[in-house]
C-alpha atoms as one frame of an Amber mdcrd trajectory, in Angstrom:
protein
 -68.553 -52.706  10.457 -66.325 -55.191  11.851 -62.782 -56.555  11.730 -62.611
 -59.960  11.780 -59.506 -62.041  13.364 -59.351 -65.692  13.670 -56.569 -66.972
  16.223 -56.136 -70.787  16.417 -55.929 -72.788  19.466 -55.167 -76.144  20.337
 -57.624 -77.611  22.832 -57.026 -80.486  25.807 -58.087 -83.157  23.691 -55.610
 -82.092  20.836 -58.595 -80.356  18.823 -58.102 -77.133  16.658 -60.633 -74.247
  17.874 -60.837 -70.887  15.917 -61.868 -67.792  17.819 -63.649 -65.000  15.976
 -62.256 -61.172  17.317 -65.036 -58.631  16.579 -64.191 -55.017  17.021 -67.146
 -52.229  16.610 -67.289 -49.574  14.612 -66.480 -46.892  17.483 -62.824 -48.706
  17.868 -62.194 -48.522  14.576 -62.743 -45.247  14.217 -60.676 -44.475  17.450
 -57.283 -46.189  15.325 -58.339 -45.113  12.516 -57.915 -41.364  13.996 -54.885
 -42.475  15.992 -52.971 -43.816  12.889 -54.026 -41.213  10.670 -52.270 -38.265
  12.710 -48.695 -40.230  12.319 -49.398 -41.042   8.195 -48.288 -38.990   5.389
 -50.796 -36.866   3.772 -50.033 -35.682   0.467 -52.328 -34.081  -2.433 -52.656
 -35.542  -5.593 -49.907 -34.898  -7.474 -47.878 -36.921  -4.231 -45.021 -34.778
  -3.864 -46.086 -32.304  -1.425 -48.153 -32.027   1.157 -51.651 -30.745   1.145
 -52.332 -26.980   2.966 -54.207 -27.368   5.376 -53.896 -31.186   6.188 -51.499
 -32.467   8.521 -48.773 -34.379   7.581 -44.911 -35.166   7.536 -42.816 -33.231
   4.805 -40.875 -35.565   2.368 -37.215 -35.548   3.929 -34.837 -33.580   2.266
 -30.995 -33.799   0.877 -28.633 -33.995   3.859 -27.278 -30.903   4.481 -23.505
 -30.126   4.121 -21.100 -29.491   7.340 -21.028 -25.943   6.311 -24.347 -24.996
   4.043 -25.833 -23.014   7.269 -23.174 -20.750   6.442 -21.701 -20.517   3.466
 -20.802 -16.989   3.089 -18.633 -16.936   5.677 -15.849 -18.539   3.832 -15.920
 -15.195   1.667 -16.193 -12.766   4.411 -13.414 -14.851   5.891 -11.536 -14.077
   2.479 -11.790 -10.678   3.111 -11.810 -10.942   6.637  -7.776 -12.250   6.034
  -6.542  -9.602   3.162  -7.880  -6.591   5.298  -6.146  -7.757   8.438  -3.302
  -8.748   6.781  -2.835  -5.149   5.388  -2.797  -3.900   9.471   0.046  -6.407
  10.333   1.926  -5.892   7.049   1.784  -2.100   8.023   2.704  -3.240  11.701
   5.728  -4.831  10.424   6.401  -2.276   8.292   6.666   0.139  11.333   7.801
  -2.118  13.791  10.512  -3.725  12.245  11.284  -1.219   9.352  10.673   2.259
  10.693  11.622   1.865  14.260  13.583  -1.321  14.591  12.270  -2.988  17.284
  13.086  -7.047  17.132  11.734  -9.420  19.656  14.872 -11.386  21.043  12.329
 -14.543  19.949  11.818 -13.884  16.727  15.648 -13.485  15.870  16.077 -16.539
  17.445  13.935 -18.222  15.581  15.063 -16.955  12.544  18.547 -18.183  12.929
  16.817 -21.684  13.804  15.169 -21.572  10.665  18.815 -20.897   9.001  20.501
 -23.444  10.721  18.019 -26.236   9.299  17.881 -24.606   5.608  21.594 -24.954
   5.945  21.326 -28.880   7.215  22.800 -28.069  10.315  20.864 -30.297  11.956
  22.730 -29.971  15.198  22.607 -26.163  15.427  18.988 -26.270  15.147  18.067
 -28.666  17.870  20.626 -26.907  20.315  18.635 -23.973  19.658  15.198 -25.866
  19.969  16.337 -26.745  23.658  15.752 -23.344  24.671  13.098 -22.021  22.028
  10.316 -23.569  19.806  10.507 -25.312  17.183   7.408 -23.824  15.473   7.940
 -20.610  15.177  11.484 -21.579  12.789   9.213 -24.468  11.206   6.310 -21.964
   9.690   8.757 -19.483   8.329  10.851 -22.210   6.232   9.025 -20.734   3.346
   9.730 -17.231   3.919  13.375 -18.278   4.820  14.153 -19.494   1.238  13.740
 -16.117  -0.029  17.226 -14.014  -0.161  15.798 -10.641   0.620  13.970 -11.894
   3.973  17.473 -13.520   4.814  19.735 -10.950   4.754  16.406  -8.359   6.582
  15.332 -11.394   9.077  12.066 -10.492   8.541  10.638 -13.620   7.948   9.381
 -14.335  11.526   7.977 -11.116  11.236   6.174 -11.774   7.781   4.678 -15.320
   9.574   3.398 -13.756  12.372   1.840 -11.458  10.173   0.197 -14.158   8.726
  -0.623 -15.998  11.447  -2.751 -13.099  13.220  -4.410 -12.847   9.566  -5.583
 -16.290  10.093  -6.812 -15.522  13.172  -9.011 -13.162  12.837 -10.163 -15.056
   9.686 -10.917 -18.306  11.831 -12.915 -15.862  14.293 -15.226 -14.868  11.590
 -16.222 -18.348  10.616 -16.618 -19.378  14.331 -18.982 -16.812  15.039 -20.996
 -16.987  11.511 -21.214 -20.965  12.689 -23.289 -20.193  15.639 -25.444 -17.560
  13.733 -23.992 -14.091  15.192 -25.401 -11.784  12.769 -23.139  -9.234  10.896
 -24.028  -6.521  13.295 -22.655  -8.171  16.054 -19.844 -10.209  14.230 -17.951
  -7.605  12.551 -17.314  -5.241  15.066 -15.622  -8.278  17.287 -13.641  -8.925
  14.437 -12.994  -5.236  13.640 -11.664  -5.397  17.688  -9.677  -8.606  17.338
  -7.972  -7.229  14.248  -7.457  -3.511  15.371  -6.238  -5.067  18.984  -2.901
  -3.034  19.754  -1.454  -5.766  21.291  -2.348  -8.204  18.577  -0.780  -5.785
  15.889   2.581  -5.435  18.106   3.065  -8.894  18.654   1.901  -9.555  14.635
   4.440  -6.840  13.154   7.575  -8.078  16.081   7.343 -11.723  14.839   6.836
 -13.089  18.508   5.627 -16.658  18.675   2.716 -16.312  20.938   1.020 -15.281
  17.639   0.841 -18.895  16.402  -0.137 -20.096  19.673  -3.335 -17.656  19.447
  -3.891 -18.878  16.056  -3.686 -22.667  17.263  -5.863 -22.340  20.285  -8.276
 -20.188  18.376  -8.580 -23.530  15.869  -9.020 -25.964  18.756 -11.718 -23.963
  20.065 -13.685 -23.416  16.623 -12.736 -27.535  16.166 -14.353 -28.336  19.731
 -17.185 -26.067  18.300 -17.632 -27.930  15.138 -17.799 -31.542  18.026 -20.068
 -30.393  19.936 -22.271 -29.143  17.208 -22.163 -32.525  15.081 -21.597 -35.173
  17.683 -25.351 -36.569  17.242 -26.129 -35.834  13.753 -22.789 -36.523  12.080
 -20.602 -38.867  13.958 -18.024 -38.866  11.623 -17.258 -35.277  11.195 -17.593
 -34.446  14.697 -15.158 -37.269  15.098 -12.669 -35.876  12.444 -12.703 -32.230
  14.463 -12.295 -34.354  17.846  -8.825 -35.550  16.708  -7.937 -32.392  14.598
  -8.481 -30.139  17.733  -6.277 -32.999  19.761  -3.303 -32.092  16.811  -3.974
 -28.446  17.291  -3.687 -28.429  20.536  -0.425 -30.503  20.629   1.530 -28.175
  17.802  -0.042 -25.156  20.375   2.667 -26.811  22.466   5.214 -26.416  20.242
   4.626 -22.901  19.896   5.796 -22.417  24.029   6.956 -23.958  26.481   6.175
 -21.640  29.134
């Protein structure tokens, strides 16, 4: 058996020549076994591969950001309303029972005041000192009249924000694969952390700085994990984690 191959040449005199290229049977057989190891082998219905044969599996549906993991977003869920319940209950005996108020978290409480009331000048004098922030995440809570005349709603949105935390923990770990044996109790630790829970029920702003450097980190995470793959969402979480980190700064200015 032979393959045949004519390549044309002009000669000296301006003539056309034709050159036959023979190849035996024994180099055919050595590309034949060459290409066949790279090529597609399916059975006969041609949708999957044959057992036993080797071959290249039809290429699937991209995969979503997040379908690795998409029960974390539930355990997150819960992950939020259980430690939400600890720094409700933190508040509740921090602020309520014994009546201990962070010099901060007044402060920023009367900021938030000062701009519901359009005093627009009161609340930047203040802002010299303290940050603008913590007063800008409890606008919501400030509309309320109850939480006005308590001031507790610095201590409900640091409540909150620890919530988030540990929430945003979960799904950073459950994105690199830590199984539940591992992840829950470092959440469980995070979440029963008596520091965390003081700071959480006395409204102090270095609870929203936690929560915003915990974000840039699981944003950086989310980069470095899609950079190759998936430019664009790795480039989305390299400017997100740049705006997290930038309202972090806003949170203190020490």
């Amino acid at each position: 058996m032979y393959c045949h191959a004519e390549r044309s040449e002009a000669s000296p005199r301006g003539e056309r020549r034709s050159f036959a290229i023979a190849q035996d049977d024994t180099y055919q057989d050595l590309c034949g076994g060459v290409l066949g190891r790279h090529k597609e082998v399916f059975d006969s219905s041609g949708d999957t591969p044959s057992p036993g044969r080797r071959g290249l599996a039809p290429p699937g549906p991209p995969q979503k950001p997040f379908a690795a993991y998409p029960a974390a977003f539930g355990e997150s869920w819960l992950v939020f309303g259980l430690s939400l319940g600890l720094n409700l209950a933190a508040v509740y005996l921090v602020a309520i029972q014994l009546k201990l108020f962070l010099p901060e978290a007044m402060a920023s409480a009367v900021q938030a005041w000062e701009l519901l009331a359009g005093n627009l000048l009161g609340f930047a004098a203040l802002g010299a000192s303290l940050p603008p922030l913590a007063a800008l995440l409890q606008l919501p809570l400030a509309l309320l009249p109850s939480l006005q005349e308590s001031g507790l709603s610095a201590n409900l949105a640091t409540a909150i924000a620890g919530a988030l935390t540990c929430a945003l923990l979960n799904l950073i770990l459950a994105g690199w694969k830590l199984g539940r044996a591992w992840r829950y109790p470092a959440v469980a630790l995070l979440a029963s952390n008596p520091l965390l829970l003081f700071y959480s029920g006395a409204g102090s702003p270095d609870v929203p700085a936690v929560l915003l450097v915990v974000l840039s980190i699981h944003l950086f995470l989310l980069w470095l994990r899609h950079h190759e793959s998936r430019p664009a969402i790795a480039l989305a979480s390299l400017i997100s984690m740049g705006f997290a980190a930038g309202l972090a700064s806003l949170a203190r200015y020490e």
